[in-house]
PQR file with spaces between the fields and no chain letter, atoms N, CA, C, O and H, PARSE charges and radii, in Angstrom:
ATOM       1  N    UNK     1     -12.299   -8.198   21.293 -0.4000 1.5000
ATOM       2  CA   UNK     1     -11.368   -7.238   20.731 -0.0000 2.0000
ATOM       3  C    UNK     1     -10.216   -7.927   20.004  0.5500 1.7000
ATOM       4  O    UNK     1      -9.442   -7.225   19.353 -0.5500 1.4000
ATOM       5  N    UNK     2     -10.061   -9.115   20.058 -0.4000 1.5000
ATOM       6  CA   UNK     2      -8.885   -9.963   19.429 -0.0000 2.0000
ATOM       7  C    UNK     2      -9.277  -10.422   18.444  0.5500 1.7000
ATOM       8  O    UNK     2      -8.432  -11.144   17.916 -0.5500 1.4000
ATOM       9  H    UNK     2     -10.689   -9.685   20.587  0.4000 1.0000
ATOM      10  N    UNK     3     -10.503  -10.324   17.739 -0.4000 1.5000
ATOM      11  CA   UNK     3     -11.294  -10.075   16.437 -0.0000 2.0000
ATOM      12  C    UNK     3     -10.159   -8.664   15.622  0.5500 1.7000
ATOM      13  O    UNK     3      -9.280   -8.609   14.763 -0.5500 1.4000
ATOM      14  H    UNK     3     -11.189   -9.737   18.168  0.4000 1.0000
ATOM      15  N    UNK     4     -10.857   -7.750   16.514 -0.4000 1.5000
ATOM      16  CA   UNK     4     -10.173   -6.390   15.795 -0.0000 2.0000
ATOM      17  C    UNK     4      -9.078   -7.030   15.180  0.5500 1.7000
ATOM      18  O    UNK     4      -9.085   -7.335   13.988 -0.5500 1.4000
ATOM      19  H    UNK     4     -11.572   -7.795   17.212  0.4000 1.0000
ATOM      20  N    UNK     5      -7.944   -7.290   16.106 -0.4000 1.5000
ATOM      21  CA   UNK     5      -6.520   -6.919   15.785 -0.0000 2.0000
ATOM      22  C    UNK     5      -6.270   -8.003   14.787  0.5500 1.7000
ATOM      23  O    UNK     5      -5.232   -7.949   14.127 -0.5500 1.4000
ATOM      24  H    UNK     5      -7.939   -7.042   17.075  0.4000 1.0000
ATOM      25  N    UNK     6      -6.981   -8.824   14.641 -0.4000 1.5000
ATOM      26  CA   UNK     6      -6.796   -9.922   13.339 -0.0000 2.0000
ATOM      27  C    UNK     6      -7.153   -9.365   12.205  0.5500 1.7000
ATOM      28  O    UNK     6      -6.547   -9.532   11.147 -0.5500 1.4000
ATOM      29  H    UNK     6      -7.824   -8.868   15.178  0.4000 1.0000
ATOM      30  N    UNK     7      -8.334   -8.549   12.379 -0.4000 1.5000
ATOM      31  CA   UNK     7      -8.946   -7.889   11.094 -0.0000 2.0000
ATOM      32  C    UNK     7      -7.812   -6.792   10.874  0.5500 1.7000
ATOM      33  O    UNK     7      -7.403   -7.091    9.752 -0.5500 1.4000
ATOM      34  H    UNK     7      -8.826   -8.414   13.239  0.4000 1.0000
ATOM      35  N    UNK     8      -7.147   -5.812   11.254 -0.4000 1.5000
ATOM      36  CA   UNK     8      -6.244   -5.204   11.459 -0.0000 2.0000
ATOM      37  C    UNK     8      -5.301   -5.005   10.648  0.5500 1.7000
ATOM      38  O    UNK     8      -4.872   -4.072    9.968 -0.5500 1.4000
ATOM      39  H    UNK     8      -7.479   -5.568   12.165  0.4000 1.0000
ATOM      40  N    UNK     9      -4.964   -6.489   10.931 -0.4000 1.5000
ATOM      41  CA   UNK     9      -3.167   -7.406   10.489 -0.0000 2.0000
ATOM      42  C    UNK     9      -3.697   -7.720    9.165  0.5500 1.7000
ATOM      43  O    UNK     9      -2.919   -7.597    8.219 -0.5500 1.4000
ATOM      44  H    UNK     9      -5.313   -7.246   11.483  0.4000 1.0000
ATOM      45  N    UNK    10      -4.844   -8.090    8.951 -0.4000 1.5000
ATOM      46  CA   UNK    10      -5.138   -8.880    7.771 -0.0000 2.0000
ATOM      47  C    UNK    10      -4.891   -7.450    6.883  0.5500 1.7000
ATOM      48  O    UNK    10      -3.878   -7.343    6.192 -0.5500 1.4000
ATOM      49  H    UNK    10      -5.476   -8.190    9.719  0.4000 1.0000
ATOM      50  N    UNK    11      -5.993   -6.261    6.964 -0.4000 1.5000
ATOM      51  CA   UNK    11      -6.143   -5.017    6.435 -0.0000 2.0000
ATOM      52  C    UNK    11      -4.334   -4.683    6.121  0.5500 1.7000
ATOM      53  O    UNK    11      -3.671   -4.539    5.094 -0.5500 1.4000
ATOM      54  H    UNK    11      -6.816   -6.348    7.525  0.4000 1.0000
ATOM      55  N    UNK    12      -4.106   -4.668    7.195 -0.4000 1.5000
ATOM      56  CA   UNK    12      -2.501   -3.921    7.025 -0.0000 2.0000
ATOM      57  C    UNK    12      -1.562   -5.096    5.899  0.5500 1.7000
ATOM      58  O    UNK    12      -0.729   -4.761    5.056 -0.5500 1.4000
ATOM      59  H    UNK    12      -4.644   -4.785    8.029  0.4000 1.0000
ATOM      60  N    UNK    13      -2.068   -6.643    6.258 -0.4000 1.5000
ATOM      61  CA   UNK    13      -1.069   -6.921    5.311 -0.0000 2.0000
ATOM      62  C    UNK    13      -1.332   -7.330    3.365  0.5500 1.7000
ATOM      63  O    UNK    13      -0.675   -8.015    2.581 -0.5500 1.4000
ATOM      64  H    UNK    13      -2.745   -6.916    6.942  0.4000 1.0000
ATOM      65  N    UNK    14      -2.412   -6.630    3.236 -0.4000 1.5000
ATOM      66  CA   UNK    14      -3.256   -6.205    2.024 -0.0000 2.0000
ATOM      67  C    UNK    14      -2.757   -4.483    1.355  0.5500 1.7000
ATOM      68  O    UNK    14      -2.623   -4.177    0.170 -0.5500 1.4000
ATOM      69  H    UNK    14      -2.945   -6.073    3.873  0.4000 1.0000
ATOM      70  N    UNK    15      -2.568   -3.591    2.583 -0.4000 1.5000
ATOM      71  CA   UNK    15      -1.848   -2.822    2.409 -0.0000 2.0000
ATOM      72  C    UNK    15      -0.714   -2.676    1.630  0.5500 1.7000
ATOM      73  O    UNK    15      -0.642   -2.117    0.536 -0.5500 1.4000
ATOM      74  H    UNK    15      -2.677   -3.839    3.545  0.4000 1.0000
ATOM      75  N    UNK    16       0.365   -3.334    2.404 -0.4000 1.5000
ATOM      76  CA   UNK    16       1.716   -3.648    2.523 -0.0000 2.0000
ATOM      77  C    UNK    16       1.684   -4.264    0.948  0.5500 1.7000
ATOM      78  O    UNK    16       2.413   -3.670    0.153 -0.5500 1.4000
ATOM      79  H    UNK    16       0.307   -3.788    3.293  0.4000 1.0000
ATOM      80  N    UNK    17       0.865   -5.457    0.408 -0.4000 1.5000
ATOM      81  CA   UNK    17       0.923   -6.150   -0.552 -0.0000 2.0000
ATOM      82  C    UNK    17       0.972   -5.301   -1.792  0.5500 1.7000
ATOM      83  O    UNK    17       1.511   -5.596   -2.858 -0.5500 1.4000
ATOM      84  H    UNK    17       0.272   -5.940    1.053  0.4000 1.0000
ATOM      85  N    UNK    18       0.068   -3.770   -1.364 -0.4000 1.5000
ATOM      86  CA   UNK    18      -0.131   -3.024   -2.943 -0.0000 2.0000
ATOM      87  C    UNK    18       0.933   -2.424   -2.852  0.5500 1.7000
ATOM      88  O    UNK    18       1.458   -2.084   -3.913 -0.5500 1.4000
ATOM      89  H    UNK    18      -0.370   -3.530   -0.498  0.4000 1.0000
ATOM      90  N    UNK    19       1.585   -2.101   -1.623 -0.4000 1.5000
ATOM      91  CA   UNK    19       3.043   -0.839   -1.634 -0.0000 2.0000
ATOM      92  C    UNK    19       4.075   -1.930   -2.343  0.5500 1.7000
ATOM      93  O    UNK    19       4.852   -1.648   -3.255 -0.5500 1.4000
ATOM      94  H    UNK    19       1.158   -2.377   -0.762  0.4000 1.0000
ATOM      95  N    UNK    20       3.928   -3.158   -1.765 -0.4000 1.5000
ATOM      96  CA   UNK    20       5.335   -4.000   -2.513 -0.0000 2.0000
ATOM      97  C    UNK    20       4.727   -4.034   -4.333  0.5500 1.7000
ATOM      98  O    UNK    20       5.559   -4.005   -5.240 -0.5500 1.4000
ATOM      99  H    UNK    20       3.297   -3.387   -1.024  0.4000 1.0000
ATOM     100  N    UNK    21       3.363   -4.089   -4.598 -0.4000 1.5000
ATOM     101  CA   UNK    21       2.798   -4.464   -5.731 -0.0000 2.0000
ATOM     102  C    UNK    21       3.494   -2.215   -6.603  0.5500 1.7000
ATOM     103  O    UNK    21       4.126   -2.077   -7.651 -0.5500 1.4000
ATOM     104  H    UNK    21       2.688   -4.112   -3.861  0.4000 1.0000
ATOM     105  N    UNK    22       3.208   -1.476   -6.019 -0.4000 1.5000
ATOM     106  CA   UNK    22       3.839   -0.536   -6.365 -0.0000 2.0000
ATOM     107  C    UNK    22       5.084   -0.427   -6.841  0.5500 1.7000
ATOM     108  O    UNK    22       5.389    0.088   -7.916 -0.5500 1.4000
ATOM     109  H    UNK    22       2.695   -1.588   -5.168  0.4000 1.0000
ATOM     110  N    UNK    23       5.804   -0.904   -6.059 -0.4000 1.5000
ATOM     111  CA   UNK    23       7.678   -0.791   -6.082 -0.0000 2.0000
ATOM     112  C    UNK    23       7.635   -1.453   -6.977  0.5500 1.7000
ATOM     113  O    UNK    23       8.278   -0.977   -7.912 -0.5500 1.4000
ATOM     114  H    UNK    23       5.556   -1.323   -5.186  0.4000 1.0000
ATOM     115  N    UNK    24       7.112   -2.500   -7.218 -0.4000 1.5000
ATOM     116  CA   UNK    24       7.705   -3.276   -8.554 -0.0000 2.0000
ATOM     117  C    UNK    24       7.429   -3.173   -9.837  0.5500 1.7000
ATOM     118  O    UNK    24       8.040   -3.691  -10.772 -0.5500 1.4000
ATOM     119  H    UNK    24       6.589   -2.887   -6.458  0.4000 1.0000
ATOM     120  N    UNK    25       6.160   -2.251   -9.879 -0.4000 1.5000
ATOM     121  CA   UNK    25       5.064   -1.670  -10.994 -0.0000 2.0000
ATOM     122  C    UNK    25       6.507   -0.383  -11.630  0.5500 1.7000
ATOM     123  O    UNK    25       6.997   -0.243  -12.750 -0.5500 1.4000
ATOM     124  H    UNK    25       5.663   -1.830   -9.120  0.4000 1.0000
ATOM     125  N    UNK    26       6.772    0.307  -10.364 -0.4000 1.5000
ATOM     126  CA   UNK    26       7.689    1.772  -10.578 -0.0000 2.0000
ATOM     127  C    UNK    26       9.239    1.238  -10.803  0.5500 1.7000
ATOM     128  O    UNK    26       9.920    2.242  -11.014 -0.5500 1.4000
ATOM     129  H    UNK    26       6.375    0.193   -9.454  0.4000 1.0000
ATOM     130  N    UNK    27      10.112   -0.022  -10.844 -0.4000 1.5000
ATOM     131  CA   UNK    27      11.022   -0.341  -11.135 -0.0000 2.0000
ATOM     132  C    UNK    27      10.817   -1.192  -12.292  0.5500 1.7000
ATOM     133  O    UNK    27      11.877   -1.815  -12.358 -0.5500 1.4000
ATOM     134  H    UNK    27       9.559   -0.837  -10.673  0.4000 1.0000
ATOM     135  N    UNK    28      10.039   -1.602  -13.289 -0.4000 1.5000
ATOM     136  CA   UNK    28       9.930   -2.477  -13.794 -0.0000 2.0000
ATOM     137  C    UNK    28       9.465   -0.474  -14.996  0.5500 1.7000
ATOM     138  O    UNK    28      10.302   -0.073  -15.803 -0.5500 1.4000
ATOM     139  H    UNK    28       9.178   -1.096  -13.235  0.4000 1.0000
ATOM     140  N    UNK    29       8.644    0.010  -14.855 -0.4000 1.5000
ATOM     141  CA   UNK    29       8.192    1.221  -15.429 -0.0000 2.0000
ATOM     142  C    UNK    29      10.188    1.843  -15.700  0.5500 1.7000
ATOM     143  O    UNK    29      10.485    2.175  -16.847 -0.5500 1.4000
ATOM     144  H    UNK    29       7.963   -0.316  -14.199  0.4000 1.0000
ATOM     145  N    UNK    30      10.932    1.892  -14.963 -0.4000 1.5000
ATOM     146  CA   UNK    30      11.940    2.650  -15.070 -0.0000 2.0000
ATOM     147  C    UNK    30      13.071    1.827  -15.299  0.5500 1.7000
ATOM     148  O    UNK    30      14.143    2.238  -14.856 -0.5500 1.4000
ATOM     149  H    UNK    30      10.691    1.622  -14.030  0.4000 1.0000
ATOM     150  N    UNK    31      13.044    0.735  -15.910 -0.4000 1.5000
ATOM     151  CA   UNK    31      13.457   -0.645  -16.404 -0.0000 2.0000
ATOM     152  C    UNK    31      13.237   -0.520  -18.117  0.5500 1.7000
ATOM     153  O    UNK    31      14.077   -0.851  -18.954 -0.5500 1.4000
ATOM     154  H    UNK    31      12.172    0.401  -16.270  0.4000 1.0000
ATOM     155  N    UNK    32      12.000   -0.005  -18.367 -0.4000 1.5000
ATOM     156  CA   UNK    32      11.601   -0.243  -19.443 -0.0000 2.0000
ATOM     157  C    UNK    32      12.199    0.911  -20.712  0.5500 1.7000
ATOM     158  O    UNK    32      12.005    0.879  -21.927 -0.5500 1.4000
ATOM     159  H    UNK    32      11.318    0.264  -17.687  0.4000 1.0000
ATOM     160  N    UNK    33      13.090    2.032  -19.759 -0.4000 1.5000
ATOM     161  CA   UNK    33      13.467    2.652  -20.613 -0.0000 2.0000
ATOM     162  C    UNK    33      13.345    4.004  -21.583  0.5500 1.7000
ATOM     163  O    UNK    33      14.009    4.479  -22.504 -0.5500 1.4000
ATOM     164  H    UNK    33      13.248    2.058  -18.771  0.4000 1.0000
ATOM     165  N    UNK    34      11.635    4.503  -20.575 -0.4000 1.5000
ATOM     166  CA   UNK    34      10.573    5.621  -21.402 -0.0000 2.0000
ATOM     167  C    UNK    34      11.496    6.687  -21.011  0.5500 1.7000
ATOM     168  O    UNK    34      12.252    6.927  -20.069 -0.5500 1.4000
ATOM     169  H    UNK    34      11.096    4.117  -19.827  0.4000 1.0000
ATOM     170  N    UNK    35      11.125    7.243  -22.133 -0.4000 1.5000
ATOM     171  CA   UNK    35      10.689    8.717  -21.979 -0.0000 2.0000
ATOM     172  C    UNK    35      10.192    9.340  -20.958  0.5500 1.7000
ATOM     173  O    UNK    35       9.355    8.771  -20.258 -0.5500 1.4000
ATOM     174  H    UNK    35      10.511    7.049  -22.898  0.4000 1.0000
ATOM     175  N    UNK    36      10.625   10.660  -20.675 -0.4000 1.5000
ATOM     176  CA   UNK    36      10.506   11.219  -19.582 -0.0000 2.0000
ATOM     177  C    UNK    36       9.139   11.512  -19.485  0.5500 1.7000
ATOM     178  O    UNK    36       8.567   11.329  -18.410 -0.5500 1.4000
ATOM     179  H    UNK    36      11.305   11.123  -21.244  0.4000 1.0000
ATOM     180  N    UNK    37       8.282   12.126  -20.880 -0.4000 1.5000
ATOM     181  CA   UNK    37       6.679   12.339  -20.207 -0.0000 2.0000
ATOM     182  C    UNK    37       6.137   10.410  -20.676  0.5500 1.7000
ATOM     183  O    UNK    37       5.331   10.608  -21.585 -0.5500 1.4000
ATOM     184  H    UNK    37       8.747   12.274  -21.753  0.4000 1.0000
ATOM     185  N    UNK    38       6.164    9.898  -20.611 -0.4000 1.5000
ATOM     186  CA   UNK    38       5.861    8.455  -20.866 -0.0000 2.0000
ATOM     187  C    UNK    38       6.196    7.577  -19.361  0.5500 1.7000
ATOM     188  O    UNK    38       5.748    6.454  -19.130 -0.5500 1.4000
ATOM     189  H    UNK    38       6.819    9.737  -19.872  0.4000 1.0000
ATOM     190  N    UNK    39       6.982    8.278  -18.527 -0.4000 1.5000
ATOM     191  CA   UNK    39       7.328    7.665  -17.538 -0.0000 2.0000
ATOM     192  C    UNK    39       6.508    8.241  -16.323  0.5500 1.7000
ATOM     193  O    UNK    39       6.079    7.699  -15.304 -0.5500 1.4000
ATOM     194  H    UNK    39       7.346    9.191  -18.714  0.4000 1.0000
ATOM     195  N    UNK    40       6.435    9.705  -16.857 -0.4000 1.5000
ATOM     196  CA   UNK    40       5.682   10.221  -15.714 -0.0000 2.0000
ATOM     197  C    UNK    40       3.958    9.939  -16.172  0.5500 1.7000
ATOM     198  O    UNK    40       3.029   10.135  -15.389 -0.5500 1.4000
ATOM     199  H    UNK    40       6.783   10.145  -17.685  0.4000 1.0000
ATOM     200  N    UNK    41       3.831    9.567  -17.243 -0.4000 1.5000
ATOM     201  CA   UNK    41       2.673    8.899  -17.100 -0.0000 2.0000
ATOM     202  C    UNK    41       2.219    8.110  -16.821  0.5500 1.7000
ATOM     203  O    UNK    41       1.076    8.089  -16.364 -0.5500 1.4000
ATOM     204  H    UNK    41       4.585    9.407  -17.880  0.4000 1.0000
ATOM     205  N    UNK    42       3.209    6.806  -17.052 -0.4000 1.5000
ATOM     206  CA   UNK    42       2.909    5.766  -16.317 -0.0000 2.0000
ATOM     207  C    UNK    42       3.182    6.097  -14.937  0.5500 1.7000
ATOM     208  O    UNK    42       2.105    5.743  -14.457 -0.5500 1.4000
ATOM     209  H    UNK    42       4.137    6.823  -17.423  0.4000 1.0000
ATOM     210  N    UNK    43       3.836    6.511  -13.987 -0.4000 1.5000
ATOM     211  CA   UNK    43       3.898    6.923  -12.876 -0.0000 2.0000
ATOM     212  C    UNK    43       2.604    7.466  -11.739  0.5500 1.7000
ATOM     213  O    UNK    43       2.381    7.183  -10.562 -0.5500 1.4000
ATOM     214  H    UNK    43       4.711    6.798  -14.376  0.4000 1.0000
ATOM     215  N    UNK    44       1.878    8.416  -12.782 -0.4000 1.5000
ATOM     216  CA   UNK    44       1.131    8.835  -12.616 -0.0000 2.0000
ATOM     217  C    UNK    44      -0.171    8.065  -12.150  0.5500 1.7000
ATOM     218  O    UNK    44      -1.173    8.303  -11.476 -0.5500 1.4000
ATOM     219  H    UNK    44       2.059    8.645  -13.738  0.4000 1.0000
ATOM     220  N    UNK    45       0.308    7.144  -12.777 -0.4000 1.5000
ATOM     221  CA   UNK    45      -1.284    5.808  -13.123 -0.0000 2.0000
ATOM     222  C    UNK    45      -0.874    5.074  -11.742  0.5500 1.7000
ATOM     223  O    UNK    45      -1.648    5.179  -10.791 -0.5500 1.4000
ATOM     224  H    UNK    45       1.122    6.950  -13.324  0.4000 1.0000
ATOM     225  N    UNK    46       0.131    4.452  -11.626 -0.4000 1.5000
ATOM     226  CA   UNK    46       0.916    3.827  -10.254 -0.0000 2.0000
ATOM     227  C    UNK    46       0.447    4.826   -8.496  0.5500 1.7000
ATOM     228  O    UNK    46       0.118    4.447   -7.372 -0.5500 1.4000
ATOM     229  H    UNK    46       0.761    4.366  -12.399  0.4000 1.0000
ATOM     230  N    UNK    47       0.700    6.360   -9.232 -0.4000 1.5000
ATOM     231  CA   UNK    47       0.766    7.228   -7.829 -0.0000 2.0000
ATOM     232  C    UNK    47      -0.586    7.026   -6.340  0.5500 1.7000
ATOM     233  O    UNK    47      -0.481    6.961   -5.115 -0.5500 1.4000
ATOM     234  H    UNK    47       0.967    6.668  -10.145  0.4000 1.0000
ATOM     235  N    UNK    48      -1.829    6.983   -7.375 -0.4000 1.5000
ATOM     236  CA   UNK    48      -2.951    6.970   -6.870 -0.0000 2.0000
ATOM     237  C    UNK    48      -3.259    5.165   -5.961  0.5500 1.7000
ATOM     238  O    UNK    48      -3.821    4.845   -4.913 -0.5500 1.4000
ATOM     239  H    UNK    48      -1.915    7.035   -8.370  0.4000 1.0000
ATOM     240  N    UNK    49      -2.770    4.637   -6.706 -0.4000 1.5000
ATOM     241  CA   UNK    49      -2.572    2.993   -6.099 -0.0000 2.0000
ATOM     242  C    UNK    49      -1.820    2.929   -4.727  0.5500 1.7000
ATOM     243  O    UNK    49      -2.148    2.580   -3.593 -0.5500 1.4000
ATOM     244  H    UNK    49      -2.314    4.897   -7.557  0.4000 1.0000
ATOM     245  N    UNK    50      -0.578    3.451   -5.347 -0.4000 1.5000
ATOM     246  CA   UNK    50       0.377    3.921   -3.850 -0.0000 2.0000
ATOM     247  C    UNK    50      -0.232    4.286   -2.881  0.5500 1.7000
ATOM     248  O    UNK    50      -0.490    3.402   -2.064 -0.5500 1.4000
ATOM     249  H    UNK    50      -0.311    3.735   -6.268  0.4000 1.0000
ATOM     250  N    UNK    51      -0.684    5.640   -2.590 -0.4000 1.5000
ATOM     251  CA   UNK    51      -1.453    6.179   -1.791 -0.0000 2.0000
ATOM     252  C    UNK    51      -2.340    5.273   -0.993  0.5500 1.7000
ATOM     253  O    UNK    51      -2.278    5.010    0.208 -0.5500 1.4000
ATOM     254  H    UNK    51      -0.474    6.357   -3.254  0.4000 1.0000
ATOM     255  N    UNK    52      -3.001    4.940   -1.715 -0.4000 1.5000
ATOM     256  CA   UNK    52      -4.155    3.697   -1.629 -0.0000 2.0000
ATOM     257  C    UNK    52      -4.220    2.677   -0.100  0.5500 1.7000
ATOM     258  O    UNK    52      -4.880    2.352    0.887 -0.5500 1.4000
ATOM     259  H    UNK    52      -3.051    5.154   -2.691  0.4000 1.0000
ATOM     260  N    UNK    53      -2.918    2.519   -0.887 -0.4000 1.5000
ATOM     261  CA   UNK    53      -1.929    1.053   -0.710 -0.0000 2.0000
ATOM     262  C    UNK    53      -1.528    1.561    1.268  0.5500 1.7000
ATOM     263  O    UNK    53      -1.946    0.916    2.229 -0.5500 1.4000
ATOM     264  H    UNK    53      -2.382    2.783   -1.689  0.4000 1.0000
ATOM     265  N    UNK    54      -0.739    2.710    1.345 -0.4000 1.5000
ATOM     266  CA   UNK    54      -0.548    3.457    2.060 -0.0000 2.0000
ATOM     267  C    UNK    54      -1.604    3.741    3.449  0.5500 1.7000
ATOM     268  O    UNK    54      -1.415    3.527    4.646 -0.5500 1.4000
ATOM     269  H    UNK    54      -0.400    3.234    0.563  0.4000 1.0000
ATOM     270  N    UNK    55      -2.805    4.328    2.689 -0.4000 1.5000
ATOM     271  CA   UNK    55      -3.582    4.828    3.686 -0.0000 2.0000
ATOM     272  C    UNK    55      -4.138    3.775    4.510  0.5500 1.7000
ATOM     273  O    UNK    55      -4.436    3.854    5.702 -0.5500 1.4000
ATOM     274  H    UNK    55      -2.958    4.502    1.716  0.4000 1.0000
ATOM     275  N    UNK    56      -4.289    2.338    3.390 -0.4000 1.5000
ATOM     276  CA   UNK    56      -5.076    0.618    3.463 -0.0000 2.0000
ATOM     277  C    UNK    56      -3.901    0.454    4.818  0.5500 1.7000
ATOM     278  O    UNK    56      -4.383    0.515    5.949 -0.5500 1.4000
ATOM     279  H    UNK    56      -4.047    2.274    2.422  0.4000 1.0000
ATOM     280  N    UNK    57      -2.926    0.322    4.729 -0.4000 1.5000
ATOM     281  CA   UNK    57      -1.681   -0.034    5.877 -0.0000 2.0000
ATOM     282  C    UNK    57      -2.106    0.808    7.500  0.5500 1.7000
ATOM     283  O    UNK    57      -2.258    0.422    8.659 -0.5500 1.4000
ATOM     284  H    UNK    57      -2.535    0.272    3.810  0.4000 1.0000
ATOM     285  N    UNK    58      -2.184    2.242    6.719 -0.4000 1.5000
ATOM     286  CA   UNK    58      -2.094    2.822    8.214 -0.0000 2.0000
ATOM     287  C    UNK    58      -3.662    2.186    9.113  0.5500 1.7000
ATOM     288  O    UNK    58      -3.796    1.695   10.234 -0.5500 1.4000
ATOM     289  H    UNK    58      -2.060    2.555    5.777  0.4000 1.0000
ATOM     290  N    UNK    59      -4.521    2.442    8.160 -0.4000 1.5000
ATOM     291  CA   UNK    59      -5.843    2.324    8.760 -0.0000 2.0000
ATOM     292  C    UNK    59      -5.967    0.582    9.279  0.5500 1.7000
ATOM     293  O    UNK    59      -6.949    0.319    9.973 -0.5500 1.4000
ATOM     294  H    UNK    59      -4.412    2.841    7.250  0.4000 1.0000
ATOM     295  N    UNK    60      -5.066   -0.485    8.971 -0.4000 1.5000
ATOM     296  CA   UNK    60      -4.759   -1.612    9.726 -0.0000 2.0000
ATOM     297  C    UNK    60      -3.975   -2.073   11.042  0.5500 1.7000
ATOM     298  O    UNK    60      -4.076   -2.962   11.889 -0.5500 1.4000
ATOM     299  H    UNK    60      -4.268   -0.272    8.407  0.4000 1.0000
ATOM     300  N    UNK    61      -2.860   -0.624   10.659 -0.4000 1.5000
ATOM     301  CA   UNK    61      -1.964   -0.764   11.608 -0.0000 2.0000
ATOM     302  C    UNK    61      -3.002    0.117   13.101  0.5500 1.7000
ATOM     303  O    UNK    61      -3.003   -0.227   14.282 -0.5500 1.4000
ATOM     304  H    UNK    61      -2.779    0.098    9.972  0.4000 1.0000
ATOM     305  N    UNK    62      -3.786    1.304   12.443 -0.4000 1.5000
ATOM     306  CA   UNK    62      -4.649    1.471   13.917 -0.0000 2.0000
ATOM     307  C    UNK    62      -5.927    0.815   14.548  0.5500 1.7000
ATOM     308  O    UNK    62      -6.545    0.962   15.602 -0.5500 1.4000
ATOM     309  H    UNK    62      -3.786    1.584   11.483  0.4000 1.0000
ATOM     310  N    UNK    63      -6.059   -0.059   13.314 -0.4000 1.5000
ATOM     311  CA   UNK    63      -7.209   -1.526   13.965 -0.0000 2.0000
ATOM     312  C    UNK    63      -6.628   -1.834   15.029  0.5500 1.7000
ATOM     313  O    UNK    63      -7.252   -1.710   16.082 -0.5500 1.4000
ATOM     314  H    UNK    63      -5.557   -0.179   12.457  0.4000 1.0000
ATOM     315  N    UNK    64      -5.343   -2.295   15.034 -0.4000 1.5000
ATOM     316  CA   UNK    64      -4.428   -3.043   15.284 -0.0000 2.0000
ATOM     317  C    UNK    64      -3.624   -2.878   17.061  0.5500 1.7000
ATOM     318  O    UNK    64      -3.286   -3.568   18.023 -0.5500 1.4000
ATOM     319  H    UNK    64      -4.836   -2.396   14.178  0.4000 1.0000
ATOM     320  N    UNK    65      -3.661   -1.341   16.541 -0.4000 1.5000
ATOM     321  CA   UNK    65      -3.465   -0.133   17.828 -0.0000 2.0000
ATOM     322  C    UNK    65      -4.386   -0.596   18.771  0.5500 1.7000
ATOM     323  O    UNK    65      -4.225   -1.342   19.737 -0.5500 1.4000
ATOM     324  H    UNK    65      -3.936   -0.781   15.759  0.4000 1.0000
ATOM     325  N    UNK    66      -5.582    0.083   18.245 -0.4000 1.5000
ATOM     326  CA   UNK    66      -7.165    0.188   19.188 -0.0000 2.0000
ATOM     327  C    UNK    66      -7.783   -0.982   19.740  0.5500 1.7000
ATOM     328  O    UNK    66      -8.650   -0.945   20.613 -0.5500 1.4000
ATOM     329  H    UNK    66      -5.713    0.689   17.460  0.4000 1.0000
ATOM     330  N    UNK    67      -7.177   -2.344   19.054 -0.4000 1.5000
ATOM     331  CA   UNK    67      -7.721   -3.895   19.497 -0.0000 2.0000
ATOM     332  C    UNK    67      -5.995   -3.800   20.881  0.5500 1.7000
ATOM     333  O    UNK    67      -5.826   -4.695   21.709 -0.5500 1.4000
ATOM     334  H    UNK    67      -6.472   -2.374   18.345  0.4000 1.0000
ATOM     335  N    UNK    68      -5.445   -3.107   20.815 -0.4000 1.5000
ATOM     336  CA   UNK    68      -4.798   -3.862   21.660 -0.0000 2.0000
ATOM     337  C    UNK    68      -4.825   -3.262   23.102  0.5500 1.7000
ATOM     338  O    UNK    68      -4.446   -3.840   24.121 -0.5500 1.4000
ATOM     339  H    UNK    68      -5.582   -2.380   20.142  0.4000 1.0000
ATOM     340  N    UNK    69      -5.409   -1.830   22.996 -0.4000 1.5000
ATOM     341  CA   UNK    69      -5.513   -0.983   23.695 -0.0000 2.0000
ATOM     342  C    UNK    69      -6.773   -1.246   24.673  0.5500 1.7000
ATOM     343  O    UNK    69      -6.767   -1.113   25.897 -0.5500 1.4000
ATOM     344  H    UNK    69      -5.717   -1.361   22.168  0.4000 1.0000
ATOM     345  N    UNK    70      -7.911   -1.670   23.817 -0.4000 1.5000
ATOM     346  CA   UNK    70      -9.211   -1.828   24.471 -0.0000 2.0000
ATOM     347  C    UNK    70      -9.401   -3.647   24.606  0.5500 1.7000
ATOM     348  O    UNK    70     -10.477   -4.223   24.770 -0.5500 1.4000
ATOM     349  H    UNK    70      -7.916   -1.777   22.823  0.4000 1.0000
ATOM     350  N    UNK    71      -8.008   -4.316   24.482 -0.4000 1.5000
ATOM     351  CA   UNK    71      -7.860   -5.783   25.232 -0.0000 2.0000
ATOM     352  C    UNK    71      -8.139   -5.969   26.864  0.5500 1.7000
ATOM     353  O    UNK    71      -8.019   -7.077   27.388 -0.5500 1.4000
ATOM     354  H    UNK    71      -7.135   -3.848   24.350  0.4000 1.0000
């Protein structure tokens, strides 16, 4: 089970990498100065990554849970 929680950490910190890879995609997008439908388009393109990024974290952080639980 100490397999799991490595696989887990690894998953979660691949996660974490696209949410920081987000923030900087969406400050660098609102840096650049667009237009309001130009921003929400690029935004738009970013949103689905986020999520992504998000769900990749939680579903590491409960590898992570369940390896420590069934230790």
């Amino acid at each position: 089970m100490e397999l799991l929680v490595w696989i887990g950490a690894a998953v979660t910190l691949v996660g974490f990498a696209g949410i920081v890879w987000s923030i900087i995609a969406v400050t660098k997008a609102r840096r650049q100065g667009l237009d309001d439908v130009a921003l929400r388009t690029r935004l738009n393109g970013i949103l689905p990554l986020n999520i992504g990024a998000l769900f990749l974290s939680f579903l590491g952080l409960m590898l992570v849970v369940v390896g420590v639980i069934l230790k």
